[in-house]
MARBA-3410 file (N, C-alpha, C, O; in Angstrom, 1 decimal):
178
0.8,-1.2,0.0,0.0,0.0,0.0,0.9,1.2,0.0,1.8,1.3,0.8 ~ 0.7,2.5,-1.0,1.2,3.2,-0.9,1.2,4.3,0.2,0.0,4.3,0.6 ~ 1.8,5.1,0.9,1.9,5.9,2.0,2.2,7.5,1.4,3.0,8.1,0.6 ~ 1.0,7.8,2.2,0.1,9.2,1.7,1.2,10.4,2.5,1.4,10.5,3.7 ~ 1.6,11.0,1.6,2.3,12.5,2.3,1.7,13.4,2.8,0.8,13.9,2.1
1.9,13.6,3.9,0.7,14.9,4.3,2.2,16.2,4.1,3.4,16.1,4.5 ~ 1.4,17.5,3.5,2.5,18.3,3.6,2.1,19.5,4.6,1.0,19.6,5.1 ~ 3.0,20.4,4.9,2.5,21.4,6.3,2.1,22.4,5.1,3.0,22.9,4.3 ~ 0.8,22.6,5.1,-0.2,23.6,4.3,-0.3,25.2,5.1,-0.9,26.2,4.6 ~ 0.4,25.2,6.1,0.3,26.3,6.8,1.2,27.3,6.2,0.9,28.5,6.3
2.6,26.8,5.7,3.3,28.0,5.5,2.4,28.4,4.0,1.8,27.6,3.3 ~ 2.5,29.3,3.8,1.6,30.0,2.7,2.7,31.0,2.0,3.7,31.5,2.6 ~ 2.4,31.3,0.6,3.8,32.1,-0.3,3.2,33.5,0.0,1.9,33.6,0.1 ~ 4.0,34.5,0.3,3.9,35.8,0.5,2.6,36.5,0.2,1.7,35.7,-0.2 ~ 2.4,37.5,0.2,0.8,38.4,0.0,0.9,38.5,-1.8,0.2,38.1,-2.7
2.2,39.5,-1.7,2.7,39.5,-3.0,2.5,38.7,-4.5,1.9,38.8,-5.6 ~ 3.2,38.0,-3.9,2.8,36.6,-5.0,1.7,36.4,-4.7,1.0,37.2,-5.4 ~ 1.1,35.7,-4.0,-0.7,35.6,-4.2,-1.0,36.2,-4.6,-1.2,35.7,-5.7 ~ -1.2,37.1,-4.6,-2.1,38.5,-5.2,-1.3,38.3,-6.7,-2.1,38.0,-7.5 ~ -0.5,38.4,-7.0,0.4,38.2,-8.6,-0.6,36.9,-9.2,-1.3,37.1,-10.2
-0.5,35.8,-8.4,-0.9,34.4,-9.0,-2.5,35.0,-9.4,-3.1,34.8,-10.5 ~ -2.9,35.6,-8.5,-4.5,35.4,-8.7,-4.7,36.6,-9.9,-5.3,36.3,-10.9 ~ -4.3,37.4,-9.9,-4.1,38.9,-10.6,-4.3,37.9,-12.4,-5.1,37.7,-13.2 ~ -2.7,37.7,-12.1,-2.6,37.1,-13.7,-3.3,35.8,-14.1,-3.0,35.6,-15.3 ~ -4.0,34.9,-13.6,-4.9,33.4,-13.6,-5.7,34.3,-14.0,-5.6,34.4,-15.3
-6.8,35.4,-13.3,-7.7,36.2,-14.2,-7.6,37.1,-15.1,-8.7,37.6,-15.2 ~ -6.7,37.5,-16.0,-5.8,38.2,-16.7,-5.8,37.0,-17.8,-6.5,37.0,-18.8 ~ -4.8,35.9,-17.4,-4.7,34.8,-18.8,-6.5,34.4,-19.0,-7.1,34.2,-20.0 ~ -6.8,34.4,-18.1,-8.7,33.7,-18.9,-8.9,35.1,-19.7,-8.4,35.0,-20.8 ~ -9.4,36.1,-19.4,-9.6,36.7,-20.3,-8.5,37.0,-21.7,-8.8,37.5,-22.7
-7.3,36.6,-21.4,-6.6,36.7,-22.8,-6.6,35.3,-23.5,-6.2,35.3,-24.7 ~ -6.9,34.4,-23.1,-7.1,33.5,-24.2,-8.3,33.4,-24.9,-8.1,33.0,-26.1 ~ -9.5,33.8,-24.6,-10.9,33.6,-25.8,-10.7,35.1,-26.3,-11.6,35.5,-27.0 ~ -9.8,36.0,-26.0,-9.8,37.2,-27.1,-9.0,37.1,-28.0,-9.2,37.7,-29.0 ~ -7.6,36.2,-27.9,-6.7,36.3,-28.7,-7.3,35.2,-29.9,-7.0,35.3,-31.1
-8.2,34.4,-29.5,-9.2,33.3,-30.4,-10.1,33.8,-31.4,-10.2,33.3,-32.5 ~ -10.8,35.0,-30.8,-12.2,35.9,-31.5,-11.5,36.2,-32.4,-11.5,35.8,-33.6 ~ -10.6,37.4,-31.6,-9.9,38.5,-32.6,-9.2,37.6,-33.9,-9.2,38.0,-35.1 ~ -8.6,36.3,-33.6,-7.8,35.7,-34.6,-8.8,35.4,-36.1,-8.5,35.3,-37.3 ~ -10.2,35.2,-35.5,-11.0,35.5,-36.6,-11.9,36.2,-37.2,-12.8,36.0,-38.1
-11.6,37.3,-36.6,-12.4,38.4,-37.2,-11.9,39.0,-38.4,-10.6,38.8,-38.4 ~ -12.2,39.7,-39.5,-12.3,40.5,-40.2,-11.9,41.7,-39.6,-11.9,42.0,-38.4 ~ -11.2,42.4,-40.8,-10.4,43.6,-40.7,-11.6,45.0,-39.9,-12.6,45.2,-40.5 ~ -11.4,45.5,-39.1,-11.9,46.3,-38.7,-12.2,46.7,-37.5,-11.8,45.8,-36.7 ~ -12.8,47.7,-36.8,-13.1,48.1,-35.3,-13.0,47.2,-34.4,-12.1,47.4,-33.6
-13.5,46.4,-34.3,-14.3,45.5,-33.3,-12.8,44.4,-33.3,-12.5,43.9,-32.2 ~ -12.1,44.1,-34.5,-10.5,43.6,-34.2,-9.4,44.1,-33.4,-8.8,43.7,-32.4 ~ -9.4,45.6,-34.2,-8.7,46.7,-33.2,-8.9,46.7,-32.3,-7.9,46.7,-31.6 ~ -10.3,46.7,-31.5,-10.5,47.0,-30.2,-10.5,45.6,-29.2,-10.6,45.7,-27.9 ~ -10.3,44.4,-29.9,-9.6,43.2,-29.2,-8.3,43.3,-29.0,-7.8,43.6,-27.9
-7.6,43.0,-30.3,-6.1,43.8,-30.7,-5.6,44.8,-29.3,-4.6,44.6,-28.7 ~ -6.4,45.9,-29.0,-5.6,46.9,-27.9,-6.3,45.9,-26.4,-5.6,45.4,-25.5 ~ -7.5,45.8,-26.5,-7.2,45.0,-24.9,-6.4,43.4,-24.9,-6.3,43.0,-23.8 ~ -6.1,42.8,-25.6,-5.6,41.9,-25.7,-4.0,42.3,-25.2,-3.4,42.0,-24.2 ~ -3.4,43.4,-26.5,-2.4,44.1,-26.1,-1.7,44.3,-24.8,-0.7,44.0,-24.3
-3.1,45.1,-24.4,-2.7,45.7,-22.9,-2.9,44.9,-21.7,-2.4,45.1,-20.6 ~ -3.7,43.9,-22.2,-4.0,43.0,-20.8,-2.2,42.0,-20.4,-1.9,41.6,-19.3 ~ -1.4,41.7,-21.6,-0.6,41.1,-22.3,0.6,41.7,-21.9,1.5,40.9,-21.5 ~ 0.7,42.8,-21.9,1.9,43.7,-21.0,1.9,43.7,-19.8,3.0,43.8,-19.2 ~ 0.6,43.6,-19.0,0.0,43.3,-17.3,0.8,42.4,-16.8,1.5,42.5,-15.9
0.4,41.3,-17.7,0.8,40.0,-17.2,2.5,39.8,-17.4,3.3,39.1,-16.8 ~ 2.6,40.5,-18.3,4.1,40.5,-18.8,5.0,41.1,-17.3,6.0,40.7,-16.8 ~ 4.3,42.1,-16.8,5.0,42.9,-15.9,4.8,42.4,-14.3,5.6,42.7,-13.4 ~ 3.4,41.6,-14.3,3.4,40.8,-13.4,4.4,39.7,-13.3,5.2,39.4,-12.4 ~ 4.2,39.2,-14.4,5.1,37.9,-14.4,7.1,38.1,-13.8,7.8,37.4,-13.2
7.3,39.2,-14.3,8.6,39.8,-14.3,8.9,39.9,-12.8,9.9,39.4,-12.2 ~ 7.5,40.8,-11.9,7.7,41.2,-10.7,7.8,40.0,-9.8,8.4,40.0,-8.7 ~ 6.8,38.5,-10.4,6.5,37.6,-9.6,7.8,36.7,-9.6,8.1,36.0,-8.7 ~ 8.6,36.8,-11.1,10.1,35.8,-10.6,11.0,36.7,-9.5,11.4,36.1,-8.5 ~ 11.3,38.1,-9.7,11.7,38.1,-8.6,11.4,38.4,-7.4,12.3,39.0,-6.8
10.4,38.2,-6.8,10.0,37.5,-5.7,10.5,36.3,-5.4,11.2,36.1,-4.4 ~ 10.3,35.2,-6.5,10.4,33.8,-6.4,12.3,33.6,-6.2,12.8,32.5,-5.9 ~ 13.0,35.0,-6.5,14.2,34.4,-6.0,14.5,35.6,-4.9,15.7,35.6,-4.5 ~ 13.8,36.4,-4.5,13.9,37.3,-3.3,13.3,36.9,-2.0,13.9,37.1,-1.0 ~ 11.9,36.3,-2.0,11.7,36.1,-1.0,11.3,34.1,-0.6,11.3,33.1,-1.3
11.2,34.1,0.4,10.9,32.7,1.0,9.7,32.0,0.4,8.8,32.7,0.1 ~ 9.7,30.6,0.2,8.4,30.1,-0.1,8.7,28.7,0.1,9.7,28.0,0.0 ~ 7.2,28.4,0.3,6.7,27.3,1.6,7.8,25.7,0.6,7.9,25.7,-0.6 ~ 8.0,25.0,1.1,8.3,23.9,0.2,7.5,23.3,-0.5,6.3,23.2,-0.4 ~ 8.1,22.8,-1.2,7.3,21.8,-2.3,6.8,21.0,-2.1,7.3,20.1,-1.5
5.4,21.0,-2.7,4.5,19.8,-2.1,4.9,18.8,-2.6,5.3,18.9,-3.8 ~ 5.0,17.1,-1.7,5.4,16.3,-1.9,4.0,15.1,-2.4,2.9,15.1,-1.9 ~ 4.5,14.4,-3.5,3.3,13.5,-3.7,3.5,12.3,-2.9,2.6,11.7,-2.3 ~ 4.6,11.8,-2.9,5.0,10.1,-2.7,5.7,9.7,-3.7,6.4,8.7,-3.5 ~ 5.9,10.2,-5.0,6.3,9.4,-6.4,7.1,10.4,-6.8,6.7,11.6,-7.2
8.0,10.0,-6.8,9.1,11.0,-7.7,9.4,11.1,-8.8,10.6,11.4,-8.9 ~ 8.5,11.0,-9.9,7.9,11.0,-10.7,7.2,12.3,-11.0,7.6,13.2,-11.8 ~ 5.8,12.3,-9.9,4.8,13.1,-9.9,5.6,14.2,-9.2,5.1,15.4,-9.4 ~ 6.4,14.1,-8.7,7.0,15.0,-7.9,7.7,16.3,-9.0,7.5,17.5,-9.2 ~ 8.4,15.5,-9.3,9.2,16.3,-10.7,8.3,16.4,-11.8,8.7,16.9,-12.8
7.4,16.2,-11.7,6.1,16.5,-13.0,5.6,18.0,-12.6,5.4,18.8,-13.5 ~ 5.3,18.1,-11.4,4.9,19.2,-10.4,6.0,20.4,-11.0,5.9,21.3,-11.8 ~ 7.0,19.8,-10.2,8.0,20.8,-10.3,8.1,21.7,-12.2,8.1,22.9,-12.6 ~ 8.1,20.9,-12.5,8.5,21.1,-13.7,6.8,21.7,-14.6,6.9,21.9,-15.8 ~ 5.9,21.9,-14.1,4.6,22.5,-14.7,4.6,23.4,-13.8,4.0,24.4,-14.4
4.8,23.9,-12.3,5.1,25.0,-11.9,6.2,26.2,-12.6,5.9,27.4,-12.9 ~ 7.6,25.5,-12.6,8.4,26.7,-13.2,8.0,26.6,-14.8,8.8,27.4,-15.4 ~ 7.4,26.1,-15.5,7.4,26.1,-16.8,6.7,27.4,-17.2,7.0,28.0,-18.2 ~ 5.8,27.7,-16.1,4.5,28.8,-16.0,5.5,29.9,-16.4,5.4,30.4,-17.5 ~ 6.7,30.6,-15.6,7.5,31.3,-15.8,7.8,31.9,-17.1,7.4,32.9,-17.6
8.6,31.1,-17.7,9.2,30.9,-19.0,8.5,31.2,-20.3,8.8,32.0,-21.1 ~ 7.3,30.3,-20.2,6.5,30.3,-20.9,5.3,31.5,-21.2,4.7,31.7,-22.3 ~ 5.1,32.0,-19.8,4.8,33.5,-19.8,5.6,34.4,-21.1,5.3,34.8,-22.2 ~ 6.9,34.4,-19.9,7.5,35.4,-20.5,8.0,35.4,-22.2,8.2,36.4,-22.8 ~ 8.1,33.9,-22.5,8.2,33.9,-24.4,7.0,34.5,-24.5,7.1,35.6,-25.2
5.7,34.1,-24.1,4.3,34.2,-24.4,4.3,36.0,-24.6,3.7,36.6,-25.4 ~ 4.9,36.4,-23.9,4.5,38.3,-24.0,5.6,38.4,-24.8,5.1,38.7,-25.9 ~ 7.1,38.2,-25.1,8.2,38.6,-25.9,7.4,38.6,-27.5,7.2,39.6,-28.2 ~ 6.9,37.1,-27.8,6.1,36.8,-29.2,4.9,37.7,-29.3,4.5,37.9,-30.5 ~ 4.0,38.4,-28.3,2.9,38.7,-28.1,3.8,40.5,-29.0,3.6,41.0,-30.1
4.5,40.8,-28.1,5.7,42.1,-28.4,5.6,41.9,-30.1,4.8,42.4,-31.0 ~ 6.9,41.0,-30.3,7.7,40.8,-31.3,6.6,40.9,-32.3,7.0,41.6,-33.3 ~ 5.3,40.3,-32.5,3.9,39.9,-33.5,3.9,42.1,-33.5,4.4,42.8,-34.3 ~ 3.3,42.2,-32.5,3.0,43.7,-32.6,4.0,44.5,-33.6,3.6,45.0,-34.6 ~ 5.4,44.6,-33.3,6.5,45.1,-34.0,6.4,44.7,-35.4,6.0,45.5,-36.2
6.8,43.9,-35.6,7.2,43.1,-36.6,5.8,42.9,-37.7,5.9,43.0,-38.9 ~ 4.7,42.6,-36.9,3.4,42.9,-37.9,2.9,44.2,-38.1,1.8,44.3,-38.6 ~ 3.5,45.1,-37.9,3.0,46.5,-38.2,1.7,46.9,-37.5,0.9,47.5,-38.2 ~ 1.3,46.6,-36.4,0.5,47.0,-35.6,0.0,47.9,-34.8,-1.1,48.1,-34.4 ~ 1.6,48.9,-34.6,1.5,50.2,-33.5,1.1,51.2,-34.2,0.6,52.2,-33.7
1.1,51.1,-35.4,0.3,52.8,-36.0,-1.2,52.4,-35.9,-1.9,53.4,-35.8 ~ -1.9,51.6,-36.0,-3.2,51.1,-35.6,-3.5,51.3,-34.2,-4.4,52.1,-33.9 ~ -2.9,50.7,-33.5,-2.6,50.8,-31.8,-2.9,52.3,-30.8,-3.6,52.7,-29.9 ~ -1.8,52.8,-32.1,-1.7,54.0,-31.2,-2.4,54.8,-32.1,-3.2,55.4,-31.4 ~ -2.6,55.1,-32.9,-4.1,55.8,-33.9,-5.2,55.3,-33.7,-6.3,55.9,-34.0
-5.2,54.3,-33.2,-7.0,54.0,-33.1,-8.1,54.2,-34.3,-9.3,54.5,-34.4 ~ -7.1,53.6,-35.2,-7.2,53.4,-36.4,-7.4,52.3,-37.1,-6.4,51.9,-37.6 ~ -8.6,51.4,-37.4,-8.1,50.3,-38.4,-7.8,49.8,-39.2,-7.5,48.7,-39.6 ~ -8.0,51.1,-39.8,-7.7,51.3,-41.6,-5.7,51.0,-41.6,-5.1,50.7,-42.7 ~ -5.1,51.1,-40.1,-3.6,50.9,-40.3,-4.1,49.8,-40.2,-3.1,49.4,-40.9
-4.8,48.6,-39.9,-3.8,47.2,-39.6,-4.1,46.6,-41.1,-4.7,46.7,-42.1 ~ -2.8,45.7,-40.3,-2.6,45.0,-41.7,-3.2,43.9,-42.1,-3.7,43.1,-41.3 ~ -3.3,43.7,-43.8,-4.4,42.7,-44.3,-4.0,41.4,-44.3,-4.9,40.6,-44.7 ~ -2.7,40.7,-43.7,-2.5,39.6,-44.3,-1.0,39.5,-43.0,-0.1,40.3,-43.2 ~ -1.0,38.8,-42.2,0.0,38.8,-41.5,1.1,37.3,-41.1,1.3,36.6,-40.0
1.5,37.2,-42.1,2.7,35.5,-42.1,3.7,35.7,-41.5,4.6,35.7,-42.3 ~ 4.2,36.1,-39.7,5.4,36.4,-38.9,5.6,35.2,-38.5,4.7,34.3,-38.6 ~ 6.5,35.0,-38.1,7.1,33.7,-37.1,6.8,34.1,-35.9,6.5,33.0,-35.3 ~ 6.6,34.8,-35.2,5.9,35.6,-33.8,4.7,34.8,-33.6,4.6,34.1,-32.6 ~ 3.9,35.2,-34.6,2.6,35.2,-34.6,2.5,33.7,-34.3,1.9,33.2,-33.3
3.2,32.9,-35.3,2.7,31.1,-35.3,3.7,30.9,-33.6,3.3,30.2,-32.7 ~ 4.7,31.4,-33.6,5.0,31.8,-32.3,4.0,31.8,-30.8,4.2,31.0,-29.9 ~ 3.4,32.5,-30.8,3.1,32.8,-30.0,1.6,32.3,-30.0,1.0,32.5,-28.9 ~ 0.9,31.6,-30.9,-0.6,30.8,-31.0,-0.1,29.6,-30.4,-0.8,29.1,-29.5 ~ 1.2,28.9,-30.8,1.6,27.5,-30.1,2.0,27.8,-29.0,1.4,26.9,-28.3
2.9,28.8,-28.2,2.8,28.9,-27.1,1.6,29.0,-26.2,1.5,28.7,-25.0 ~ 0.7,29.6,-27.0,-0.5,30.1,-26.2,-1.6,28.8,-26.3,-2.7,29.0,-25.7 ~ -1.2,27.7,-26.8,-2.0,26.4,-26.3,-0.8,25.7,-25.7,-1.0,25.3,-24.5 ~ 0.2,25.5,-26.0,1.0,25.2,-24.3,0.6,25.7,-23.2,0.4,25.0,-22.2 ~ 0.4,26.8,-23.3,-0.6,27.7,-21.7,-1.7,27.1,-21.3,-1.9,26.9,-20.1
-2.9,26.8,-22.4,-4.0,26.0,-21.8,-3.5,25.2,-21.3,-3.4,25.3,-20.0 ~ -2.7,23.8,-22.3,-2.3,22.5,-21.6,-1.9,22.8,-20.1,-2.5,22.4,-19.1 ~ -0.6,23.6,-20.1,-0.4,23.6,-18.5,-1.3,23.8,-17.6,-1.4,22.9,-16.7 ~ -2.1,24.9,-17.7,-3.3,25.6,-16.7,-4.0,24.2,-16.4,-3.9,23.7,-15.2 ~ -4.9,23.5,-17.5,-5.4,22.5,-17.1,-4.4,21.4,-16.6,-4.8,20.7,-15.6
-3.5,21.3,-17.0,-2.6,20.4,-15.7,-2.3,21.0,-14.3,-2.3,20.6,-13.1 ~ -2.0,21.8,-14.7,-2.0,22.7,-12.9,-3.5,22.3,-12.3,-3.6,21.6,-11.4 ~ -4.4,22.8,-12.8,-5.6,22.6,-12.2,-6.0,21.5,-11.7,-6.4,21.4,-10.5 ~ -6.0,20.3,-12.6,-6.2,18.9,-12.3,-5.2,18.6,-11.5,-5.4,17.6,-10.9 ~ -4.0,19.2,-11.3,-2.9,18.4,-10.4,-3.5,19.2,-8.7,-3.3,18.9,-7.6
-3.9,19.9,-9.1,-4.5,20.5,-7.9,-5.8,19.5,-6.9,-5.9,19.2,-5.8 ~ -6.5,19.4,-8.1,-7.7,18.6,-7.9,-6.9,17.3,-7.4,-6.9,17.1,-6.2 ~ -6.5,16.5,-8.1,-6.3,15.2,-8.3,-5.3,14.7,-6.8,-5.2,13.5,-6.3 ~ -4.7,15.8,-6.3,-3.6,16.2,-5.3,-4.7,16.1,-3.5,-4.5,15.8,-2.3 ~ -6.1,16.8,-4.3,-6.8,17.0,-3.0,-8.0,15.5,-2.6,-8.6,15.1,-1.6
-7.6,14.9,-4.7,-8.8,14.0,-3.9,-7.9,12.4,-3.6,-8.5,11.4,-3.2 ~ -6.5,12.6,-3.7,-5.7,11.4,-3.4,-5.3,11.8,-2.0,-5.7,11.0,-1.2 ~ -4.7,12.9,-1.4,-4.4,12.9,-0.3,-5.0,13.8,0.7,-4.5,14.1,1.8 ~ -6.3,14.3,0.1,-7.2,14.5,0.8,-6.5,15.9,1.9,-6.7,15.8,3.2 ~ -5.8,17.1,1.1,-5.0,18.1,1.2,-5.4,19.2,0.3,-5.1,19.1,-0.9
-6.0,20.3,0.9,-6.6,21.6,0.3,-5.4,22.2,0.1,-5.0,22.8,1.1 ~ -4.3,22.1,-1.2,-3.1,22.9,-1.4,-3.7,24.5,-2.0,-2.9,25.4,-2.3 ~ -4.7,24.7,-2.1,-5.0,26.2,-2.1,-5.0,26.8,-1.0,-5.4,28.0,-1.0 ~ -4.6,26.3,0.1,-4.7,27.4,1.4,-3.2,27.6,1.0,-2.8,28.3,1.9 ~ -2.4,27.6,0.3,-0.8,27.8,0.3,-1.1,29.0,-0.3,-0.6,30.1,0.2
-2.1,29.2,-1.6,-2.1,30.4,-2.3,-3.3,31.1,-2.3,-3.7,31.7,-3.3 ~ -3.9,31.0,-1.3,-5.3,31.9,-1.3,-4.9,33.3,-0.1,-4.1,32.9,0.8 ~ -5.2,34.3,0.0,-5.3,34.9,0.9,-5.3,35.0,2.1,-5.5,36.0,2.7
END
């Protein structure tokens, strides 16, 4: 029979980070079904005006993300929850810091698409007569593949969350709730 880890749920990660984690989890939901719409709309207003909040929600997160690594090497945080399987253990580890990285490509390609696709005279004119009719960047396919690696993770984070509370019967959201 395997033997169930209980981990100490009491130490909890900083205010800071919390508030970062929760900030940007509602930040990336709303930027993934906009970066989706907008990807099929037709040229005009209602693109643009996905285009700038998508934009800007996209820099948030970008700047979140930036402020939340260094935390993650300035301040203290609780250890690593342990499963039993070292395996699962390193599966953990490794869909936690992936979130990082993958962020931050995810806003660099989100950037690079904007630059490189001629987007800022639209952007910043509020114009859609600037954007452009036809856009083939490496950014762009860039940053669509990254941006379903982001689902995959989230839903693994999520389910590892779940799947974490109904095997050892451990609410690991008290680490990151308020």
């Amino acid at each position: 029979m395997k033997k169930i880890i209980y981990n100490n749920l009491l130490k909890k990660y900083g205010k800071g980070t919390i508030i970062i984690h929760w900030i940007s989890f509602l930040l990336i939901l709303l930027l993934i079904p906009t970066g989706y719409i907008m990807s099929d709309l037709e040229l005009g207003p209602t693109k643009l005006n996905l285009l700038k909040l998508h934009f800007g929600i996209g820099i948030l997160v970008f700047i979140l993300t930036l402020v939340r690594v260094f935390f993650y090497f300035h301040y203290k945080r609780p250890s690593k929850l342990e499963t039993g399987n070292l395996l699962h253990n390193r599966l953990v580890f490794w869909i936690e810091n992936s979130f990082y990285y993958l962020l931050i490509f995810l806003c660099v390609s989100g950037i690079a698409t904007i630059i490189l696709g001629n987007f800022g005279q639209a952007i910043q004119l509020s114009d859609s007569s600037y954007l452009p009719e036809n856009v083939d960047i490496p950014s762009l396919s860039a940053h669509r593949v990254l941006a379903i690696i982001l689902i995959i993770l989230l839903i693994g984070h999520v389910g590892g969350v779940i799947i974490h509370y109904l095997k050892n019967k451990e609410n690991t959201l008290k680490r990151i709730l308020p």
